[in-house]
N, C-alpha and C positions, 0 to 999 in steps of 0.2 A: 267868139263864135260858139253857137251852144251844140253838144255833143249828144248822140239818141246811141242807143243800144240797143239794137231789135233782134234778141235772139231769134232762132227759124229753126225748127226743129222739121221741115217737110210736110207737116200735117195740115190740114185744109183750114185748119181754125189759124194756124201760122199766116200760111199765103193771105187768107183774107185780115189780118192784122194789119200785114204791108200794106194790100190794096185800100184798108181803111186811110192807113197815115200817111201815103200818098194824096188823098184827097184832101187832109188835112195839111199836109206842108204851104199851103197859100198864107195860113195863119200867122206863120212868123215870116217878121221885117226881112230876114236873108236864109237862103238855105241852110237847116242845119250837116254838120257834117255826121255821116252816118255810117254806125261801125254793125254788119251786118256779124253778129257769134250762131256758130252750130257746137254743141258740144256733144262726142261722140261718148261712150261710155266702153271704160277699160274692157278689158278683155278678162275672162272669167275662167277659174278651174287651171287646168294644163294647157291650154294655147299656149301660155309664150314657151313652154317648154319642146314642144316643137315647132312651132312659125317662129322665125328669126323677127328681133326689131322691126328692120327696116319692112320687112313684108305685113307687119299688122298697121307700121303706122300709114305708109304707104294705101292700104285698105282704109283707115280711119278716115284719111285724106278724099280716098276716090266717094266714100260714103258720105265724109261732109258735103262735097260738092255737087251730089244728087242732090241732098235734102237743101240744100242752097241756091237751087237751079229756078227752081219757079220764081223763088222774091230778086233774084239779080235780074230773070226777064221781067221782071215788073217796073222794078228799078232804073232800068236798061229803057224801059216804052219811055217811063216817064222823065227822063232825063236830067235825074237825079246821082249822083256819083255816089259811091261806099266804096267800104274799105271792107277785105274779107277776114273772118277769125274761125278758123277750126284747131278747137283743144278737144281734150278727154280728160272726162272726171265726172261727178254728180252736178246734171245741172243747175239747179239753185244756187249752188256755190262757187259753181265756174260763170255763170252770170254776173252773181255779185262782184265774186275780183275783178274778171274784166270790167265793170260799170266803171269801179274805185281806180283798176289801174289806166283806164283811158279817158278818167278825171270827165266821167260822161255825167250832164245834168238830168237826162232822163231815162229811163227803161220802156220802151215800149216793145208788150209784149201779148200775145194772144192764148186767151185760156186753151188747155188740151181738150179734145172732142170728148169726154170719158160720161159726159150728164151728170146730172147733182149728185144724185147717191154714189158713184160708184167716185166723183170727185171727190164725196168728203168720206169713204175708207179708203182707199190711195193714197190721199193727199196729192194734191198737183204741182207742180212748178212754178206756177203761177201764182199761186196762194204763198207757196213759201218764200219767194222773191219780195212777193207786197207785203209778209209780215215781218223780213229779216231786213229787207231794203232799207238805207239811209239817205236815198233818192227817193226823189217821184217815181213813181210807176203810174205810164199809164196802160191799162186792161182794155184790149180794143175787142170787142165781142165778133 
């Protein structure tokens, strides 16, 4: 059975990735199985020094599950099942492990809203997933 990796970071270029490869799932023989990742980003400075663990992860959690909310109702219309993943770290590389550790054959993922110029001083997610990737990546616009 082949595995997709679509990370979902909330952002409207996100949701519409889903709503693309939703139209695209007719293409293959059986549905694939589909592991939906959000990845939050640590916490910075002195937070943990006053918020306890459980109260930041706890926040990480309720934050993934907004920015996760639109492509599960999407997911949901089109009756399609996934599996859900919220970690924290640098996206690019919380992508990649999850691809390799849930032995996924594709990455499908959607560029960030940011426009060309302001994409290539940034650098995007996107970009750094498609040039570190050892999978396919597909880049759904």
């Amino acid at each position: 059975m082949l595995k997709f990796l679509l990370p979902v970071d909330g952002s409207d270029a996100s949701d519409r990735a889903i709503a693309e490869f939703i139209t695209l799932i007719d293409w293959y023989k059986e549905k694939p199985e589909v592991h939906l990742l959000n990845v939050q980003f640590p916490q910075r400075g002195n937070v943990p020094l006053f918020i306890d663990k459980e109260s930041i992860e706890l926040y990480q959690q309720e934050e993934g599950m907004k920015e996760l909310r639109t492509a599960r109702e999407l997911l949901d219309q089109a009756g399609i099942g996934y599996q859900l993943h919220i970690t924290v770290g640098t996206p690019p590389d919380m992508i990649l492990r999850y691809a390799k550790e849930l032995n996924c054959n594709q990455i499908i993922i959607g560029p960030r809203g940011l426009g060309a110029v302001k994409g290539i001083l940034l650098g995007s997610v996107a970009s750094k997933v498609i040039q570190l990737s050892t999978i396919p990546v597909l880049l759904i616009k």
